[in-house]
N, C-alpha and C positions, 0 to 999 in steps of 0.2 A: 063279576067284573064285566063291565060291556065292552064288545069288541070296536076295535076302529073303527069308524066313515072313511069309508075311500074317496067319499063324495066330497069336494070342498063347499066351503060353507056360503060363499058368495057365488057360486052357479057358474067357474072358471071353466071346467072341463065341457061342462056344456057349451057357454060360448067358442072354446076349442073347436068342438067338435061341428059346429057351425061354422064356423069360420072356414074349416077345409073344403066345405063344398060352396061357399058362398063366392062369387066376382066381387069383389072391391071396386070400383066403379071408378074413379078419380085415382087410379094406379098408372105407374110410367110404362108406357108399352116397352118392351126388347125392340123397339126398331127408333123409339127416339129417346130411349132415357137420358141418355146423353147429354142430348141438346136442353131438357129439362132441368135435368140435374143443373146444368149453368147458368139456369135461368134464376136459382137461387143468390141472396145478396152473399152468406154466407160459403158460396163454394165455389162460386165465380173465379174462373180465373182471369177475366177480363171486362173489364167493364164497358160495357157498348157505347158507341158514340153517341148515337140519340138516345135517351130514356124515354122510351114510350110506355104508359100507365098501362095500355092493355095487355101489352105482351111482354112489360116486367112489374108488376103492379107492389109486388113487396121493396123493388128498390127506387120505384117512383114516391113510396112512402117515407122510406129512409132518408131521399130526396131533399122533400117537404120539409122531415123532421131539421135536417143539415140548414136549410134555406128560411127558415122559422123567424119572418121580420120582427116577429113581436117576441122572440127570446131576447136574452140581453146581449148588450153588445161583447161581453165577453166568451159565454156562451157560441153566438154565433161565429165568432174569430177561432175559438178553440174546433169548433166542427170544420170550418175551410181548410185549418192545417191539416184535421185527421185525413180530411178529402185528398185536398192534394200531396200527402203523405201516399195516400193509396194511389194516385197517379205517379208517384217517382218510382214507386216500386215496380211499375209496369213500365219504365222507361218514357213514359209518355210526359214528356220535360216541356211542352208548351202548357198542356193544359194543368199539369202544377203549377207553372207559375201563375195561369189565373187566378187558381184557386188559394193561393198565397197573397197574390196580389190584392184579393177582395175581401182577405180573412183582415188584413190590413187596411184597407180603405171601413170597415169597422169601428177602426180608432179607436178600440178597447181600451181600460185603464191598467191591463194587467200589462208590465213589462216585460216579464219572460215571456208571454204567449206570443206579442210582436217581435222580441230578439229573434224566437225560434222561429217567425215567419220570415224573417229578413235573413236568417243565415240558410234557410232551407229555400227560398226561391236565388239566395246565391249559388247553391250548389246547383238550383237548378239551372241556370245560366251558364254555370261554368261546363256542365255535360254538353250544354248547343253550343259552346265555342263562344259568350257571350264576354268575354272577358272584362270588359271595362265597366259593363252593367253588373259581373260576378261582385268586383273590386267595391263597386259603389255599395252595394246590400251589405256586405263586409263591412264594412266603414260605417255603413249606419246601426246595423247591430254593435260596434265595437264602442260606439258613441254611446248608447245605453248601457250597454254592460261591456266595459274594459277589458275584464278578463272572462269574459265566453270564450272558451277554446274553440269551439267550432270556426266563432268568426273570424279568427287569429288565426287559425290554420288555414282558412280558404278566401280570405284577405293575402296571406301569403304566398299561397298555391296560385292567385288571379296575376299577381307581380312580376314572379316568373315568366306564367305566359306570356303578360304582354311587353317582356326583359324588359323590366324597370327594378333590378336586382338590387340596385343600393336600397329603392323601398321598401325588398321583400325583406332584405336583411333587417331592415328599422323593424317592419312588423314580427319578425321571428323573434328580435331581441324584447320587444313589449311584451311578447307574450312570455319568455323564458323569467321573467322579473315576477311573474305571476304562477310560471309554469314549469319550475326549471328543471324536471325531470321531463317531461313531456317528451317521447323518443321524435314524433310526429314533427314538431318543431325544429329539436335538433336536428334531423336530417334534413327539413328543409332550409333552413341558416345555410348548413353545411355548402349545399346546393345553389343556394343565392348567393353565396358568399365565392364560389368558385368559378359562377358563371362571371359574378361581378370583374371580378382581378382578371378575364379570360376577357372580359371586354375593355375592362381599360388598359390591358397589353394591348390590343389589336386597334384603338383610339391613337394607343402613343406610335404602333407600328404607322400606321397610316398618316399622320401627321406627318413621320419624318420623311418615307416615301411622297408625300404633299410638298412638303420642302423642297425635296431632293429635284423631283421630279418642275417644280418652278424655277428651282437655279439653273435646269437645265436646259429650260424653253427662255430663260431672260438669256443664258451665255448664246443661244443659235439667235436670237433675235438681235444681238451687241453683232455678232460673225455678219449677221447679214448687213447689217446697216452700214459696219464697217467698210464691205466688201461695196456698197453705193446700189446694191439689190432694192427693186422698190417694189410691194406689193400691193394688189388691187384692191379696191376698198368697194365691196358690192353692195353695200348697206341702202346704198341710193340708185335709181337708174341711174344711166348712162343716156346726154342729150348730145346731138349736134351743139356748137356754142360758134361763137364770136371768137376770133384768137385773142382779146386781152382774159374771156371768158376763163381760154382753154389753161392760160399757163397759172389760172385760179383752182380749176379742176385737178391739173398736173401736181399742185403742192398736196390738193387733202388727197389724190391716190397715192402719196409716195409716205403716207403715216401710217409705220407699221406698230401692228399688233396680231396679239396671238390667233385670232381667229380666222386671219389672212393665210396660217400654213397650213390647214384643214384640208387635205386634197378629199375632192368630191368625187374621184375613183372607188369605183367598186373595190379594189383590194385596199382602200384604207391606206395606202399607204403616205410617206411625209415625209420631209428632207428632213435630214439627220447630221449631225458635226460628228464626228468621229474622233477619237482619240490625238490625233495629229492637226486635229482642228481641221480640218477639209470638210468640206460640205458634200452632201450625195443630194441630188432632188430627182422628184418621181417626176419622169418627163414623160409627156403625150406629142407621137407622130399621127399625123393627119394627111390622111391620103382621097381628096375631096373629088376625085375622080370617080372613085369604087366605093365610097364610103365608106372604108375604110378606118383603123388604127391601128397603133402602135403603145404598149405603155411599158415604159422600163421603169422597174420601181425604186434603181437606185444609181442615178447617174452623175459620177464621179464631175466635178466644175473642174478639174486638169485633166479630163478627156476629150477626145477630139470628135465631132459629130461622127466622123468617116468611119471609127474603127465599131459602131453601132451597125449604120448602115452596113457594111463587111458582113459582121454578123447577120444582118436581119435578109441581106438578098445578097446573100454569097453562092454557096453549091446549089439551095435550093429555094427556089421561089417561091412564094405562098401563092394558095391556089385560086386566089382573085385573078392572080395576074397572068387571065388566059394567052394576053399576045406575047409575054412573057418581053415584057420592056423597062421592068422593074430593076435593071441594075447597077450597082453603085454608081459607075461613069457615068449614068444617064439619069442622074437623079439632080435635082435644086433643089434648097429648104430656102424657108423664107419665112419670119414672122409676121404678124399685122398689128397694125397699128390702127383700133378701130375709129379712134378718136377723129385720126389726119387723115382716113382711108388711104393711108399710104402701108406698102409689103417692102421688106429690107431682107434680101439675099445675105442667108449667111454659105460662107464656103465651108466646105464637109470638112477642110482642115483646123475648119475654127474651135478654140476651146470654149465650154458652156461656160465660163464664167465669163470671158469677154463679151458675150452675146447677153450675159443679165446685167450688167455692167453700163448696156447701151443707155442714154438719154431717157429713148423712147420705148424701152423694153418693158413691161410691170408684170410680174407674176400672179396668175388667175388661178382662184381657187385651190392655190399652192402646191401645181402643177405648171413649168412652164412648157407652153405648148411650139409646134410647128408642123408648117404646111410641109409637107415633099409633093413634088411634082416631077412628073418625064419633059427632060426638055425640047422645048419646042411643040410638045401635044397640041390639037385642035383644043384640047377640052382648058389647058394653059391660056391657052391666046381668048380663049371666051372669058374665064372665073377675074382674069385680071383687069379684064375692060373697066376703061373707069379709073383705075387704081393710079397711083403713082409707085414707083417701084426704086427703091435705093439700094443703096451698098449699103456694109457699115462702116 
């Protein structure tokens, strides 16, 4: 009997034993395999922004093959999805949807190939917050094929976003007619359907607060009209006139409406009727000396100017009023009347509602205002020059 060959018969160990002393030539160095290794299509874990043929030449082919004008147009639609399939998966949501977009502008005759283009550059949409472009690709997948789940769920998913719930529930229930175990659906119904009912509570809550809140502004604006309160109408400038002009002017400023009780103060604030029907208005003091003010943001129309003043330069003066002459005895108010350039003295013991009451009074910017002055001041005997000056 003849013994073995140790030797194989196609000359294996030989080339072995060449190989271990031989350099491979075109091998990945230890200091850049890495970066090689990714230069493959297959092991990539990203795919570079530019394709350049020199420096990826196996996926500038791949390229080519995807890009193939002269494949069919089904063909080429089916490779844009695999593409932009591979761009979702990298999170990279613009350039899928290129690549959806162009797998489609193909106009292939296959239907599923375009459904899955048009629900897969929805989803891509709906990742970049595109909501209403999500909604539209949804709708247009759902138009070819009715019951695509995909499109039916993120048709429903886009509805929500942009709370238009009664539609997402229409699209949940389309799809359950087709779908009705679907868990996906049912939790989204669920979802639509709760937001829905949580929004036409807070529709019906605001309504009534809309209501509430108009009866409340017609009942102060009946109090004031009552009470012969006339407010200024700023819609138009303000001209010198003619006296038949003026008592033309006098009627459209004394037609009130709501936008006349807007006080133009920083605190926002605004006369209010209170429970007992009394009026409170936010009143502005003018102290045209020092430049001065004063703003009380709820003054009683059965309070008397004086027991303010009290308060406001009683024990302690405020600290404009270096010569310290600011006090009550020695104070006048006085409204203007810019129309007639006439100022009407009211007495500190007057109540504010005899003083809105007057003729010539009209409430501005739904604050009414007045001058205080020291009487007898130099700076008195100069701002009045000119004026005409009344009682009430």
């Amino acid at each position: 009997m003849a013994a073995p060959q140790d030797d194989s018969d196609d000359g294996m160990d030989e080339f072995m034993e060449k190989f271990k002393t031989t350099t491979y030539k075109n091998a990945f160095s230890k200091d850049n395999w890495e970066e090689e290794f990714d230069k493959i299509p297959m092991f990539m874990k990203k795919a570079p922004e530019e394709i350049d043929s020199q420096s990826y030449p196996e996926l500038a082919c791949l390229q080519a093959m995807i890009h193939d004008e002269d494949a069919p147009p089904e063909e080429q639609a089916a490779n844009l999805k695999d593409e932009g399939n591979e761009f979702f998966k990298e999170k990279n949501y613009k350039k899928a949807i290129l690549s959806y977009t162009a797998g489609l502008n193909k106009k292939c005759g296959d239907q599923n190939i375009n459904t899955v283009l048009l629900t897969n550059r929805a989803a891509a949409h709906f990742h970049l917050g595109n909501m209403r472009s999500a909604l539209n690709d949804a709708a247009a997948a759902k138009k070819i094929k009715p019951d695509h789940l995909k499109a039916l769920i993120r048709g429903a998913q886009s509805c929500i976003e942009l709370r238009s719930f009664a539609e997402g529930v229409q699209w949940c229930d389309e799809g359950l007619k087709v779908h009705p175990t679907d868990k996906k659906l049912q939790e989204l119904r669920a979802r639509a359907d709760k937001h829905k009912r949580a929004a036409e509570r807070d529709a019906r809550k605001a309504k009534i607060r809309e209501k509430k809140l108009h009866g409340e502004k017609e009942a102060l604006l009946a109090a004031i009209t009552d009470r012969g309160i006339k407010l200024f109408q700023t819609s138009k400038p303000r001209h010198r006139e003619s006296d038949g002009e003026e008592e033309s002017s006098s009627a459209a400023l004394s037609q009130l409406s709501l936008d006349c009780l807007s006080s133009q103060e920083a605190t926002g604030a605004r006369v209010f009727l209170d429970e007992q029907h009394i009026l409170h208005w936010p009143v502005l003091f003018l102290y045209p000396e020092h430049q001065q003010t004063d703003f009380i943001s709820a003054f009683c129309e059965n309070d008397c100017f004086v027991n303010h003043l009290a308060l406001m330069f009683g024990e302690e003066l405020p600290p404009w009023d270096t010569d310290r002459k600011y006090h009550p005895q020695n104070l006048q108010l006085y409204f203007e009347d810019e129309v007639k350039d006439t100022l009407y003295q009211v007495k500190p013991e007057t109540l504010l509602l005899k003083v809105l009451q007057h003729k010539r009074f009209f409430v501005k910017a739904g604050s009414p205002s007045f001058i205080v002055v020291v009487k007898g001041s130099p700076f008195w005997e100069q701002f009045s020059t000119g004026k005409k000056i009344r009682g009430l």
